[in-house]
PAFI-948616 format. One record per residue (C-alpha): z, x, y; residue in one letter; residue number from 1. Coordinates in steps of 0.001 Angstrom, whole numbers. Last residue first. Layout:
BEGIN
<up=Z	east=X	north=Y	residuo=A	num=NUM>
...
! end
This chain:
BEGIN
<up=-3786	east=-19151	north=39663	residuo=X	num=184>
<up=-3458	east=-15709	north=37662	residuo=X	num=183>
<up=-5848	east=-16689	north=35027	residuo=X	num=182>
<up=-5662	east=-15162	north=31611	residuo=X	num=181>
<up=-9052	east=-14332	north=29975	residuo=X	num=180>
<up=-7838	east=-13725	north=26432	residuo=X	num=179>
<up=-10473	east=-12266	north=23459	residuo=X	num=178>
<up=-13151	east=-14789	north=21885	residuo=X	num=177>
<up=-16077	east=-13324	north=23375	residuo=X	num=176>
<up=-16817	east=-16406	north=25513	residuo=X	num=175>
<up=-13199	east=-16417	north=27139	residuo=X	num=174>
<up=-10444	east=-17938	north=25828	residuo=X	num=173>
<up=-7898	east=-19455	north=28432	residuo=X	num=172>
<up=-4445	east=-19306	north=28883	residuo=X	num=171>
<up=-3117	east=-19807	north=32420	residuo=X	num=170>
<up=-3003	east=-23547	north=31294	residuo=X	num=169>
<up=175	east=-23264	north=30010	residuo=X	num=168>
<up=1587	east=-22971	north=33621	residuo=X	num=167>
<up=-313	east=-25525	north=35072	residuo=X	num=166>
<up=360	east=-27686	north=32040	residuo=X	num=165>
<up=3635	east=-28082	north=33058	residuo=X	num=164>
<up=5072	east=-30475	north=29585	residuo=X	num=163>
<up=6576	east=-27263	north=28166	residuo=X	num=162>
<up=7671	east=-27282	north=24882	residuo=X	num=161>
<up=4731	east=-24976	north=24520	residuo=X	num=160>
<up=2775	east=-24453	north=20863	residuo=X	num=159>
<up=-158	east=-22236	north=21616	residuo=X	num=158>
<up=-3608	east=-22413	north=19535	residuo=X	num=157>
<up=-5863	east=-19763	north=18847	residuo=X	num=156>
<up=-9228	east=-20195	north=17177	residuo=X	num=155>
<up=-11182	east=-17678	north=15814	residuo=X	num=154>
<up=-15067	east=-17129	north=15397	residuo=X	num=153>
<up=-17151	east=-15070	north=13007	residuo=X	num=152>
<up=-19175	east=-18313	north=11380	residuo=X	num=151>
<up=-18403	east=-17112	north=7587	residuo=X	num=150>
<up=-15416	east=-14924	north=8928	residuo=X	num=149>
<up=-13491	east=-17881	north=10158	residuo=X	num=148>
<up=-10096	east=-17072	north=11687	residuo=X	num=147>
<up=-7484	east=-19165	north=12659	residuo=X	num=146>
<up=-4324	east=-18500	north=14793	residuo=X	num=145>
<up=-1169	east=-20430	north=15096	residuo=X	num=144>
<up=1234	east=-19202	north=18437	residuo=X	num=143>
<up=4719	east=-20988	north=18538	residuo=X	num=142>
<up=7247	east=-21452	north=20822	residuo=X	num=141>
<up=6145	east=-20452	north=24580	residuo=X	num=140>
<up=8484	east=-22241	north=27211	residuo=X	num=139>
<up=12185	east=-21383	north=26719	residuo=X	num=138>
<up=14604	east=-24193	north=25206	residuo=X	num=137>
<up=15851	east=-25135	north=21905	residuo=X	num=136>
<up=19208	east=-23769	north=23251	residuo=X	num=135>
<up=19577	east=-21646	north=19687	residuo=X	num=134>
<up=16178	east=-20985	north=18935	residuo=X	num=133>
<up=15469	east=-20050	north=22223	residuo=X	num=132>
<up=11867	east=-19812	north=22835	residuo=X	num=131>
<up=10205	east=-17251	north=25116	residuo=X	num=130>
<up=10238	east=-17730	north=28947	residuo=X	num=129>
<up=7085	east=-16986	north=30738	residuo=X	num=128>
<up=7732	east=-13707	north=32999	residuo=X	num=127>
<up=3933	east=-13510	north=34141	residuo=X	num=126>
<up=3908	east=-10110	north=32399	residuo=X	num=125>
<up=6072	east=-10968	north=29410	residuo=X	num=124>
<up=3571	east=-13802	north=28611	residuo=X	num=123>
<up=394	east=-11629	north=29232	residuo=X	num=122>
<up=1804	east=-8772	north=27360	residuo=X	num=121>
<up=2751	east=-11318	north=24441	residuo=X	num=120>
<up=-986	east=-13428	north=24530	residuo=X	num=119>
<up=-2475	east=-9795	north=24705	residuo=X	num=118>
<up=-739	east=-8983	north=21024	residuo=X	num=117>
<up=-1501	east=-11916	north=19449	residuo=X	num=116>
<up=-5372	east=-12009	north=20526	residuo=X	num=115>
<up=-5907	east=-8024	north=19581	residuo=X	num=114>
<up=-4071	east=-8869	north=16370	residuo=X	num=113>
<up=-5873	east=-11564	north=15494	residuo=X	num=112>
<up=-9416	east=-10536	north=16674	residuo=X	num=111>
<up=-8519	east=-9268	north=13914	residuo=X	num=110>
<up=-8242	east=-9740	north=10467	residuo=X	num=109>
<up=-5027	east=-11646	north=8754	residuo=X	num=108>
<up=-2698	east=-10292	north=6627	residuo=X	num=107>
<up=-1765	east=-6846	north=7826	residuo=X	num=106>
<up=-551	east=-7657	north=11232	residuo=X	num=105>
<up=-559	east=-4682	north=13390	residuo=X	num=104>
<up=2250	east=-5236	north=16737	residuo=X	num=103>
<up=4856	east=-7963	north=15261	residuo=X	num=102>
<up=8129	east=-8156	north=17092	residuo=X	num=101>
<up=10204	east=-9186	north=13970	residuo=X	num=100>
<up=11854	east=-12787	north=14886	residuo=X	num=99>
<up=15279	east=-13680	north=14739	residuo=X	num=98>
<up=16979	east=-17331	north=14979	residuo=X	num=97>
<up=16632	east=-18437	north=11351	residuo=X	num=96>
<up=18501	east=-14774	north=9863	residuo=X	num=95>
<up=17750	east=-15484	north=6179	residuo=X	num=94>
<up=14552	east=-13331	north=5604	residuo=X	num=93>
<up=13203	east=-12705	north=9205	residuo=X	num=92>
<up=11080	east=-14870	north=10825	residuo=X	num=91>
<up=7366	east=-13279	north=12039	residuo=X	num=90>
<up=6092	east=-12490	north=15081	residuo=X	num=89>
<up=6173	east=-12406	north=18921	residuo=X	num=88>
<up=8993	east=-11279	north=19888	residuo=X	num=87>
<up=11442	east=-10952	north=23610	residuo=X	num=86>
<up=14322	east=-8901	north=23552	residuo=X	num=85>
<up=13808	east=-7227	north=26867	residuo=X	num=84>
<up=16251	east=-5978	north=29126	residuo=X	num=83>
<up=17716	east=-3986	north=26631	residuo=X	num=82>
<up=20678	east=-2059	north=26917	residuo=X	num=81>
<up=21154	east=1282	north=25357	residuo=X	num=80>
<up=24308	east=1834	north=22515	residuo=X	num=79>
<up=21789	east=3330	north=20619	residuo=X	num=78>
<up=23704	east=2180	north=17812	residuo=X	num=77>
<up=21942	east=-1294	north=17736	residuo=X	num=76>
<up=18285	east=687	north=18312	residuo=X	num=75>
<up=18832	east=2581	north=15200	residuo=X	num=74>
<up=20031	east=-452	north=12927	residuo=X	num=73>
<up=16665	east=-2023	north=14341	residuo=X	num=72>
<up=16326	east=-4965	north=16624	residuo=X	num=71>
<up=14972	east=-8161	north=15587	residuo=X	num=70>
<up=13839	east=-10391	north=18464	residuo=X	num=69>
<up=15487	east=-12895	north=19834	residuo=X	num=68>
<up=13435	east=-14200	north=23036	residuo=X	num=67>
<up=11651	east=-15683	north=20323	residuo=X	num=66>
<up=8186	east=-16360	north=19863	residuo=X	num=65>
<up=6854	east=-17692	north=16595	residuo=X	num=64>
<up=3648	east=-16602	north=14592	residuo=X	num=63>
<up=1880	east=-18664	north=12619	residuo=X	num=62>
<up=-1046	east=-17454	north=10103	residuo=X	num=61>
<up=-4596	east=-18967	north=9038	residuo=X	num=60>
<up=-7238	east=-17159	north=7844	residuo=X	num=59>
<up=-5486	east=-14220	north=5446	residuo=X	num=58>
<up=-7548	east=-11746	north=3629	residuo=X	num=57>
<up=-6893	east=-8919	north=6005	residuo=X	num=56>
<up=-4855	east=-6937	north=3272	residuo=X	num=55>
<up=-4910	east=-7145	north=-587	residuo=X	num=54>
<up=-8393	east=-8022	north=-828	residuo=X	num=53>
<up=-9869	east=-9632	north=-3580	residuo=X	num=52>
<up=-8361	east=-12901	north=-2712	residuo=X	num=51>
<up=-7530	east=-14378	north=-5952	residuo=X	num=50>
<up=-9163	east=-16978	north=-7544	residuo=X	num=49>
<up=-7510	east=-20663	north=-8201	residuo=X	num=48>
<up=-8999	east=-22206	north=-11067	residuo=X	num=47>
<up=-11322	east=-25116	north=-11243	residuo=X	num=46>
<up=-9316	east=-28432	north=-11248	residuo=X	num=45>
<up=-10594	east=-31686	north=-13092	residuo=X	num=44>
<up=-9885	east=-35180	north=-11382	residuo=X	num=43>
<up=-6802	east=-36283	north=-11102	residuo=X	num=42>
<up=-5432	east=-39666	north=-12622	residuo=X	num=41>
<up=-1759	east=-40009	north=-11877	residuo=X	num=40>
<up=669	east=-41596	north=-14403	residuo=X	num=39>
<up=3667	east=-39059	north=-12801	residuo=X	num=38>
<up=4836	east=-37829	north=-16425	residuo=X	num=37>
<up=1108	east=-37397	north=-17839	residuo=X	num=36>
<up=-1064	east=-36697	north=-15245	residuo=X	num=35>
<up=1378	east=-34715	north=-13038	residuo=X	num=34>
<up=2460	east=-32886	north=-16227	residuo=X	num=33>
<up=-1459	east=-32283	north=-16767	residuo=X	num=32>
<up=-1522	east=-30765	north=-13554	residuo=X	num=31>
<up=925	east=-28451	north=-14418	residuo=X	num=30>
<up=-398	east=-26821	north=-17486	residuo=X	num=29>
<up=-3723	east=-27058	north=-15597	residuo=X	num=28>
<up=-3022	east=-24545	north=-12724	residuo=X	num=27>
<up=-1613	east=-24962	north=-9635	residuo=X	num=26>
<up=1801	east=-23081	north=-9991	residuo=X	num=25>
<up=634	east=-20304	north=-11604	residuo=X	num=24>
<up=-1605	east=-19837	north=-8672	residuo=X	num=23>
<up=1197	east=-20328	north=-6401	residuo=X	num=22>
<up=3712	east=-17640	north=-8249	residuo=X	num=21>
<up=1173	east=-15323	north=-7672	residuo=X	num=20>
<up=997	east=-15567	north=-3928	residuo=X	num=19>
<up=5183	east=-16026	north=-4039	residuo=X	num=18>
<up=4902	east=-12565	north=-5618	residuo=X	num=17>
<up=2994	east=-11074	north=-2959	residuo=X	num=16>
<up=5471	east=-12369	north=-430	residuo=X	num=15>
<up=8698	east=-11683	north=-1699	residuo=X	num=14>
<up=9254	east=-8725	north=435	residuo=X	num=13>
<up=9018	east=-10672	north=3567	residuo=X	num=12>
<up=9615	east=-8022	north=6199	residuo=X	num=11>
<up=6314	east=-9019	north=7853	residuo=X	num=10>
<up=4367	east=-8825	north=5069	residuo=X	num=9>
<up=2680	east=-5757	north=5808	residuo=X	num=8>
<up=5824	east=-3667	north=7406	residuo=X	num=7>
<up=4393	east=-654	north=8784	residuo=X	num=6>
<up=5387	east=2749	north=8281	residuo=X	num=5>
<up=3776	east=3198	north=4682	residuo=X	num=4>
<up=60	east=2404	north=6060	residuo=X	num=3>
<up=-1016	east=1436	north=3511	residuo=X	num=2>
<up=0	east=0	north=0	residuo=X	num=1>
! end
């Protein structure tokens, strides 16, 4: 698995077993229980295939914002205080109110990354408020991204709690499918 000093799944080291796990889960063993015990008539299931790839394969993904983000053993004992905690990421195992700043996303292709990563500067930049998972407040909440290799095109959508569309409106795609923020 590459690189070594990223985290792929985004700290969820359960991940490529819950992929196999899934396909087990949806094959015909199991819908013949659903026939059988639930007295539902399916029609017949192919099998599930595998991505071939073992990175990049991903076309949909969800990202939350926090203004919680996880901070490192090292950065803890530091003892320095940081004015920023905001993330853009992934929930940690267990912990429902952090989120792993996530800079190089191995499961989906980019423009993802490029996209993700823009929508954060541009957020901390105009000083739009990240959720607060424990005051359920704080503008920006989630950030779902598609991508479509057969047609090469992605689509971003941004989850607000916010009913002031002038402020969400500051995002806008431009023709090439990276951010065009306005400043208005």
């Amino acid at each position: 698995m590459e690189p070594k000093d990223e985290i792929p799944y985004g700290g969820d080291t359960t991940y490529p077993m819950r992929l196999i796990m899934d396909r087990y889960m949806n094959t015909p063993p199991h819908n013949e229980t659903i026939k059988t015990e639930g007295k539902i008539e399916l029609p017949e299931f192919e099998a599930i295939l595998g991505s071939k790839e073992q990175f990049f394969y991903r076309n949909k993904m969800e990202f939350g914002f926090s203004n919680a983000r996880w901070m490192t053993e090292a950065e803890i004992q530091s003892g320095k205080e940081f004015d920023n905690k905001n993330a853009l990421g992934f929930h940690i195992p267990r912990m429902w109110d952090k989120i792993l700043d996530i800079d190089k996303c191995h499961l989906q292709a980019d423009p993802s990354n490029a996209i993700r990563n823009e929508v954060r500067s541009f957020a901390n930049e105009n000083n739009l408020t990240f959720f607060n998972p424990r005051e359920h407040s704080g503008l920006l909440r989630f950030n779902y991204k598609t991508n479509n290799r057969a047609f090469q095109n992605s689509f971003t959508l941004i989850i607000s709690i916010s009913k002031d569309f002038s402020v969400v409106s500051k995002f806008v795609v431009n023709e090439s499918g990276l951010f065009a923020f306005s400043k208005k």
